[in-house]
PADORO-777063 format. One record per residue (C-alpha): residue in one letter; x, y, z; residue number from 1. Coordinates in Angstrom, 3 decimals, padded with zeros to 6 digits, always signed. Example, Ala and Ser with C-alpha at 12.3 -4.5 7.8 and 13.67 -1.06 7.14 Angstrom:
SITE  type        c1        c2        c3  seq
SITE     A  +012.300  -004.500  +007.800    1
SITE     S  +013.670  -001.060  +007.140    2
# end
This chain:
SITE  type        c1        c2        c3  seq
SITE     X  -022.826  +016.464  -026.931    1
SITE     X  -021.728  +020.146  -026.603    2
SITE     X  -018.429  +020.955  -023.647    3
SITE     X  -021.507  +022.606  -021.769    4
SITE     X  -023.807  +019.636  -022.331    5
SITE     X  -021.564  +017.194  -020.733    6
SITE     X  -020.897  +019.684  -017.559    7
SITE     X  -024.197  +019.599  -017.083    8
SITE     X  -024.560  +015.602  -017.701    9
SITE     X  -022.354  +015.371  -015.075   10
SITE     X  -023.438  +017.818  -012.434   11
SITE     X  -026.815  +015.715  -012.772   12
SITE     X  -025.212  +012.128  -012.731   13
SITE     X  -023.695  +014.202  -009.267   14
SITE     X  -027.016  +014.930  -007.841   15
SITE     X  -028.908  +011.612  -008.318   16
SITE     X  -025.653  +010.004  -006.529   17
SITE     X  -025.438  +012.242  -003.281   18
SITE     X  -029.802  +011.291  -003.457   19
SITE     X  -030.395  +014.659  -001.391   20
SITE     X  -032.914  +017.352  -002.426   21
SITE     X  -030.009  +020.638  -003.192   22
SITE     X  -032.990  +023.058  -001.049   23
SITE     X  -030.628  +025.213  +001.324   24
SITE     X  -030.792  +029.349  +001.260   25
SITE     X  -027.871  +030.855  +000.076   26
SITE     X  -026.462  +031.368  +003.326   27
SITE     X  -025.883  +027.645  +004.114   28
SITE     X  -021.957  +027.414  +003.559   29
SITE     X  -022.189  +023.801  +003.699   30
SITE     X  -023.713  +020.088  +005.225   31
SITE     X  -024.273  +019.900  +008.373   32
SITE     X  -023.998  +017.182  +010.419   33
SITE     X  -026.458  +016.528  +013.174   34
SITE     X  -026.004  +016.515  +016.752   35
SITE     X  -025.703  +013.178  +018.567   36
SITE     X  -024.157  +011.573  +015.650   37
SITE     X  -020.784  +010.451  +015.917   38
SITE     X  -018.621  +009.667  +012.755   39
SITE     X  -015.562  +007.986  +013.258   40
SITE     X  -013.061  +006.829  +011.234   41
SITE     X  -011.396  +004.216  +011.590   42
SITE     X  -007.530  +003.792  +010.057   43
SITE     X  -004.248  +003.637  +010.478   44
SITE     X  -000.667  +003.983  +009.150   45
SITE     X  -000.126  +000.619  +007.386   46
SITE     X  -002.402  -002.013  +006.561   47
SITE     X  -002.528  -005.359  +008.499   48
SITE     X  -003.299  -003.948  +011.461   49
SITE     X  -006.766  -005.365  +011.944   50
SITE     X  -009.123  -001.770  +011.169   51
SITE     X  -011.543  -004.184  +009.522   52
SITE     X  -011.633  -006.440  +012.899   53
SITE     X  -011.799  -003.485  +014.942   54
SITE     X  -014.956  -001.999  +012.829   55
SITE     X  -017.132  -004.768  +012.659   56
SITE     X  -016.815  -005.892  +016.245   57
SITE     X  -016.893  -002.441  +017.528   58
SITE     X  -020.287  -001.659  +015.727   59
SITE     X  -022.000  -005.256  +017.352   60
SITE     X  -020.488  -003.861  +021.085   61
SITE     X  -021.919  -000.299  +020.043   62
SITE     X  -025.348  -002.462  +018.599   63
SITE     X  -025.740  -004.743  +021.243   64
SITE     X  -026.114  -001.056  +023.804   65
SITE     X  -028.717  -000.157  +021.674   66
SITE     X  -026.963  +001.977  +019.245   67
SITE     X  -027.703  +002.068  +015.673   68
SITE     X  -024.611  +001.623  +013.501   69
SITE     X  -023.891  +002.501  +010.020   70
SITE     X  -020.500  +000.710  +008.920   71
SITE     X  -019.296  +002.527  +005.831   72
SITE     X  -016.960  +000.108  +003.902   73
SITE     X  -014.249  +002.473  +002.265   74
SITE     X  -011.614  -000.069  +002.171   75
SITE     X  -012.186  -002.327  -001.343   76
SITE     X  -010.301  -005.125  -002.091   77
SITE     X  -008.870  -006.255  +001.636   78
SITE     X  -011.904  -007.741  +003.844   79
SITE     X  -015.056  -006.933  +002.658   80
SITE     X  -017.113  -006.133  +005.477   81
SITE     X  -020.511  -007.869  +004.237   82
SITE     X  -018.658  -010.808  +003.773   83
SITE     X  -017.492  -011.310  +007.471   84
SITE     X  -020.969  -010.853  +008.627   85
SITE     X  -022.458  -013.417  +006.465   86
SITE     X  -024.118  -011.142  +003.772   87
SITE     X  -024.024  -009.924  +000.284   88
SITE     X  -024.331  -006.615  -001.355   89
SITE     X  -026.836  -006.310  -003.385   90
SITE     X  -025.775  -003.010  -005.158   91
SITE     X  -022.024  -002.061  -005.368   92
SITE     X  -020.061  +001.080  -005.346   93
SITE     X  -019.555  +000.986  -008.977   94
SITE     X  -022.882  +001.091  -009.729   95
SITE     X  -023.362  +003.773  -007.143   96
SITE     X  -020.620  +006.270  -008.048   97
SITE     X  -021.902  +005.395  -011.918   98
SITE     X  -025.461  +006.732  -010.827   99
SITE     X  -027.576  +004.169  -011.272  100
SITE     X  -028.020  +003.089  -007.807  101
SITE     X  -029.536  +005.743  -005.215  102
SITE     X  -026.937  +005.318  -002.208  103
SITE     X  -029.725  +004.451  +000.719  104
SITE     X  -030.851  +001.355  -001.866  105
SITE     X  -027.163  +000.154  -001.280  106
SITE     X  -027.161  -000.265  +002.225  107
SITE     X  -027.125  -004.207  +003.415  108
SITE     X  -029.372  -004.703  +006.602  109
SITE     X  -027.304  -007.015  +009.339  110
SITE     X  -029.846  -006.824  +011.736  111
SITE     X  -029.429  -005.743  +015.552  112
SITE     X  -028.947  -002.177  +014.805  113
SITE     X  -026.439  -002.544  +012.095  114
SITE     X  -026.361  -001.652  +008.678  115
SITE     X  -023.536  -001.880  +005.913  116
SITE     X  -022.528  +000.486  +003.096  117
SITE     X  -020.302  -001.827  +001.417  118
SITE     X  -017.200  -000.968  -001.114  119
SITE     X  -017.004  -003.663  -003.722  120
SITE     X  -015.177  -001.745  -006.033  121
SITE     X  -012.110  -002.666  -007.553  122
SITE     X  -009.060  -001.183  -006.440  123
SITE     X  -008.325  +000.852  -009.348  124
SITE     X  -011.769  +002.112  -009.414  125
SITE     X  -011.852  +003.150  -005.655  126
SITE     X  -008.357  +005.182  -006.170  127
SITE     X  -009.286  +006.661  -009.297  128
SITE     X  -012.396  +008.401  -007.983  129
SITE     X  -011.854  +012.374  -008.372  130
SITE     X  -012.586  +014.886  -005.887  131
SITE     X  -016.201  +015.429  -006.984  132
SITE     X  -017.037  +011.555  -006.776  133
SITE     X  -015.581  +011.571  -003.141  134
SITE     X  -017.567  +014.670  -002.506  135
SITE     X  -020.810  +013.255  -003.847  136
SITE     X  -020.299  +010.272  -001.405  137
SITE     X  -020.160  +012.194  +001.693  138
SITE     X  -023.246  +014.306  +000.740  139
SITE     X  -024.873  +010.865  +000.151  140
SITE     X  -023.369  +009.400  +003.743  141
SITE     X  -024.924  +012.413  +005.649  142
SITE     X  -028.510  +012.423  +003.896  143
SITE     X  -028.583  +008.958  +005.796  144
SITE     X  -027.434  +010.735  +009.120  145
SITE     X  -031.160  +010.347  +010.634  146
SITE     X  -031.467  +006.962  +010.835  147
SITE     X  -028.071  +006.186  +012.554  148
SITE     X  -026.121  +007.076  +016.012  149
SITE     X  -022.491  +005.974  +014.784  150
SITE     X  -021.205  +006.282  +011.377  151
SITE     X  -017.720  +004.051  +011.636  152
SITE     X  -015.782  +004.314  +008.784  153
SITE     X  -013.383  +001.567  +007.733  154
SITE     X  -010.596  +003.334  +005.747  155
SITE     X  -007.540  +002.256  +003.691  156
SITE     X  -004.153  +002.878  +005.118  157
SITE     X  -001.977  +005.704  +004.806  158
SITE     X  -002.519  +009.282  +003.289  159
SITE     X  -003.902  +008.613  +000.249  160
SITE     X  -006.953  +011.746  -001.206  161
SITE     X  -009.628  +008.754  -000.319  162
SITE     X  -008.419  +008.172  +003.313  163
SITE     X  -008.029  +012.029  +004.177  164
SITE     X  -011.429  +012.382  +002.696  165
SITE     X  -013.394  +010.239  +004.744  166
SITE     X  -011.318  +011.942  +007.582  167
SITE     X  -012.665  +015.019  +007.234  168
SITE     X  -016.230  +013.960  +007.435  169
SITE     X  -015.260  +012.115  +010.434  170
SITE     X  -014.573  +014.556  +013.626  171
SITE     X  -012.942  +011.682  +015.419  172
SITE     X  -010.042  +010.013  +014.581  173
SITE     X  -009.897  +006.111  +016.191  174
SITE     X  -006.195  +005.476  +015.080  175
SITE     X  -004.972  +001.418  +014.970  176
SITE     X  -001.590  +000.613  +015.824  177
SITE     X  +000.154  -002.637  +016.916  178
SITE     X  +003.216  -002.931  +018.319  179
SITE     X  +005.194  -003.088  +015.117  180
SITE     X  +008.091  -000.275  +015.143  181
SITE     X  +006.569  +000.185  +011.182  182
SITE     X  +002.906  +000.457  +012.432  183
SITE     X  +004.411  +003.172  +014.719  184
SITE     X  +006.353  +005.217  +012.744  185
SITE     X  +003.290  +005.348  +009.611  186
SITE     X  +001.099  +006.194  +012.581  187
SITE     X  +003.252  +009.316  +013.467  188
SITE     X  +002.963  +010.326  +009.875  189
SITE     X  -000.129  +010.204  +009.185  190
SITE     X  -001.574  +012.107  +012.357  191
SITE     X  +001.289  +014.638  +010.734  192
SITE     X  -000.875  +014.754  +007.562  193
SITE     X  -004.055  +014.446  +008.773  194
SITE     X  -003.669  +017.235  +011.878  195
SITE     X  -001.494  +019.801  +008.953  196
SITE     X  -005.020  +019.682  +007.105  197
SITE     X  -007.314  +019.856  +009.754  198
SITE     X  -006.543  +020.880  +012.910  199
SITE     X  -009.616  +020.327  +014.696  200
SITE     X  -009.863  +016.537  +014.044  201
SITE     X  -009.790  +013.940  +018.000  202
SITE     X  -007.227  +011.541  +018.019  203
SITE     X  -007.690  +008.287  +019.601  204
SITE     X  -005.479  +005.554  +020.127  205
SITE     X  -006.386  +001.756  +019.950  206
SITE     X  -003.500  -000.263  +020.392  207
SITE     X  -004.571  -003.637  +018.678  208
SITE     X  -002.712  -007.264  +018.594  209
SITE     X  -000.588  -006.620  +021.808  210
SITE     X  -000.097  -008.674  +024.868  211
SITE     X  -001.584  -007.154  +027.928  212
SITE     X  -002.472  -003.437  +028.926  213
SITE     X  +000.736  -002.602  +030.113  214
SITE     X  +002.399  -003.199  +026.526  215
SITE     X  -000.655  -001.089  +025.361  216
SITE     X  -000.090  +001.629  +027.851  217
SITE     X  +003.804  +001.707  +026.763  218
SITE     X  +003.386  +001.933  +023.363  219
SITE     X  +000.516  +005.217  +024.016  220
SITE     X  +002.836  +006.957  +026.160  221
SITE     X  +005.667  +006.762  +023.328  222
SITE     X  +003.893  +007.855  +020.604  223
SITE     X  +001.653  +010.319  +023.020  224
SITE     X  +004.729  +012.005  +023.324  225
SITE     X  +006.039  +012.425  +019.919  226
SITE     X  +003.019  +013.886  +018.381  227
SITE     X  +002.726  +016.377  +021.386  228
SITE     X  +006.445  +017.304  +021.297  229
SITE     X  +006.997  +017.481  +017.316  230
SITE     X  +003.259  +018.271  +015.927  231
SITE     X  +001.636  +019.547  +019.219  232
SITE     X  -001.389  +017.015  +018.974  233
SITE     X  -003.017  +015.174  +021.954  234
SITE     X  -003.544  +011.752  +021.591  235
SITE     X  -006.474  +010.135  +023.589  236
SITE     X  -005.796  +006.735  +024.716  237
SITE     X  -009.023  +004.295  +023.738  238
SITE     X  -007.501  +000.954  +025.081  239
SITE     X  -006.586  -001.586  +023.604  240
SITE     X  -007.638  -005.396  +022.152  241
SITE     X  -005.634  -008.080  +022.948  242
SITE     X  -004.028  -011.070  +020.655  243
SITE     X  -006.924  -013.538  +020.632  244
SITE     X  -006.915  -016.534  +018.215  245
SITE     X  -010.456  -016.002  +018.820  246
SITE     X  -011.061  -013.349  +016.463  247
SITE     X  -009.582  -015.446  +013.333  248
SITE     X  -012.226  -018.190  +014.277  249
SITE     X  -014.906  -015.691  +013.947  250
SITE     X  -013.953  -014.500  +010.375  251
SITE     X  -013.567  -017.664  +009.704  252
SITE     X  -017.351  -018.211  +011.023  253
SITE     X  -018.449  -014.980  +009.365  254
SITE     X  -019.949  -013.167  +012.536  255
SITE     X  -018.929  -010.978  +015.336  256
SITE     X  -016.570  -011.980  +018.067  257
SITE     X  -018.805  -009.824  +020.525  258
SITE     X  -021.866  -012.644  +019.552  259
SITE     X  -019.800  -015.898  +018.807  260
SITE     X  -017.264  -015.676  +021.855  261
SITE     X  -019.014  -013.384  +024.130  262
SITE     X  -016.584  -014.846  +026.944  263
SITE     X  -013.223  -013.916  +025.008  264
SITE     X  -010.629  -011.592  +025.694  265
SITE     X  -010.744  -009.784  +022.625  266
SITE     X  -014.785  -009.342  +022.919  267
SITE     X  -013.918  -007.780  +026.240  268
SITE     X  -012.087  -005.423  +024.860  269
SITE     X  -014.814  -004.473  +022.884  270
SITE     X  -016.844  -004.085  +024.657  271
SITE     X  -014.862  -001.652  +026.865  272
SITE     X  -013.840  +000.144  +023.762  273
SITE     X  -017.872  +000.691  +023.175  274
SITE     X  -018.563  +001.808  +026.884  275
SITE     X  -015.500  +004.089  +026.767  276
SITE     X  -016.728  +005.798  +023.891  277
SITE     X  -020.789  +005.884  +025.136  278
SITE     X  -019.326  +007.627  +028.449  279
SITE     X  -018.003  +010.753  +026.320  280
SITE     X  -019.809  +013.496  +025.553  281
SITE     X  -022.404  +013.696  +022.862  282
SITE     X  -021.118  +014.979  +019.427  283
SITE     X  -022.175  +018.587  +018.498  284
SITE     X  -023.826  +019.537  +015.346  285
SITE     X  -020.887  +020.232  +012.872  286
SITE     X  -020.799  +022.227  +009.624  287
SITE     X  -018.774  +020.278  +006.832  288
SITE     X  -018.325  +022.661  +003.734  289
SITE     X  -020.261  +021.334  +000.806  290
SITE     X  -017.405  +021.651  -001.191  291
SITE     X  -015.137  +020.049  +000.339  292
SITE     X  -012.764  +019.146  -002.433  293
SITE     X  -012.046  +022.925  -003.028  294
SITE     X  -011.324  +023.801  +000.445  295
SITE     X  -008.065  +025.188  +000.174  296
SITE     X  -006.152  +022.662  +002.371  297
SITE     X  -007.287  +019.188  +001.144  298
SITE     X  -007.539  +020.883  -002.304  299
SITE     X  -003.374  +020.895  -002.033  300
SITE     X  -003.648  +017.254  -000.652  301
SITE     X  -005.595  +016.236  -003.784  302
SITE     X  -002.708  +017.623  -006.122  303
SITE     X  +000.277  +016.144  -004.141  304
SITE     X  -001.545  +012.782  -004.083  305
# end
């Protein structure tokens, strides 16, 4: 096959991945995300912080208010996210980024409102993808915008291209921190990345694993005041989950907290966490450049990574 051939091989394989008719006038700069969804993205500054927890007990408080929920599984090889809610995929990533898998046909049905893109990738696959495999799956994640209210995005750690990718589909940062000095300090750093790339992205602050709501409250108003003195960013405080045995039991049970201890302290939390977030105001359309991995500032990210 000719150099121009396999361009074009490619640019196809591309297309059938993102599943989305390309029927836009010229003027259309980019995706557009509709109004009243919100797309949040989960992650933090070091793994073991419980994002995985956090996503798939957020999404049954957000369900069980009537929401529909999309969880989109970017974190492969930690806890797979069909797996703690008693399912399995039945089409993976791999098959998915390779084309021959539309991205809708991969989404796992929970029931209740929820609904699971799921990784299932290996990790070397998942941190090998380039730019214009990212970029294919967030065209493919917002031609499924319609038939959800929250897209919640479970992330790996840190500041790798995949993480600061999903980011910048998300508009809202939900940041997880525990009281770890380490879980601190990564945090710091990577609302420094994150915030030097895109300026308009929403913190918010979940302080998980800690032992009442003044620890929680502490441990905001420190790091609160770091980012606003040293990288002039506002952190939102979102509240926080406490340390509840609980939660282990219900991985171990494959469900929900929320739905297997409705009466714990850590499905309270939850459920606070949902209500705090259905009491803000209703996201606005937003226009994400189709190109995303040529936009000047991530393009720089992808190079350094």
């Amino acid at each position: 096959m000719s150099a121009s051939g396999l361009v074009a091989d490619q640019a196809d394989t591309l297309r059938r991945l993102a599943g989305r008719a390309k029927v836009r006038s010229a003027s259309d700069a980019g995706l557009r995300i509709r109004a009243g969804l919100r797309v949040i993205s989960v992650t933090s500054g070091k793994g073991g912080v419980g994002k995985s927890s956090i996503v798939v007990n957020l999404a049954s408080a957000l369900a069980a208010q009537g929401k529909r929920v999309l969880i989109i599984d970017s974190n492969p090889g930690m806890g797979d996210i069909c797996m703690r809610l008693g399912r399995e995929a039945n089409s993976r990533f791999d098959r998915v980024i390779a084309g021959d898998v539309p991205l809708a046909d991969a989404l796992v049905e929970v029931g209740g409102g929820i609904s699971i893109l799921p990784a299932g990738v290996e990790i070397q696959q998942y941190t090998s993808l380039t730019p214009s495999d990212r970029q294919a799956l967030l065209q493919g994640m917002i031609s499924l915008q319609d038939r959800f209210d929250f897209f919640l995005i479970d992330t790996g750690s840190g500041v790798s291209a995949n993480v600061t990718s999903f980011a910048s589909l998300a508009r809202e940062i939900l940041l997880v921190v525990t009281p770890e000095p380490t879980s601190v300090m990564d945090s710091y750093a990577l609302v420094k990345t994150l915030s030097g790339r895109d300026s308009s992205l929403k913190f918010k602050l979940l302080v998980n694993m800690c032992r009442d709501a003044k620890e929680a409250a502490s441990l905001y108003a420190k790091l609160s005041a770091i980012t606003g003195r040293f990288l002039q960013v506002s952190l939102e405080h979102s509240g926080s989950i406490l340390h509840d045995e609980m939660i282990t039991e219900s991985v171990r049970r494959r469900g929900a907290l929320c739905s297997i201890f409705p009466g714990s302290k850590g499905a309270q939390g939850f459920r606070e966490l949902a209500t705090n977030l259905l009491s803000q105001d209703t996201a606005e359309s937003v226009l994400v450049p189709e190109n995303l991995a040529a936009a000047p500032s991530w393009r720089n990210h992808e190079l350094s990574s």
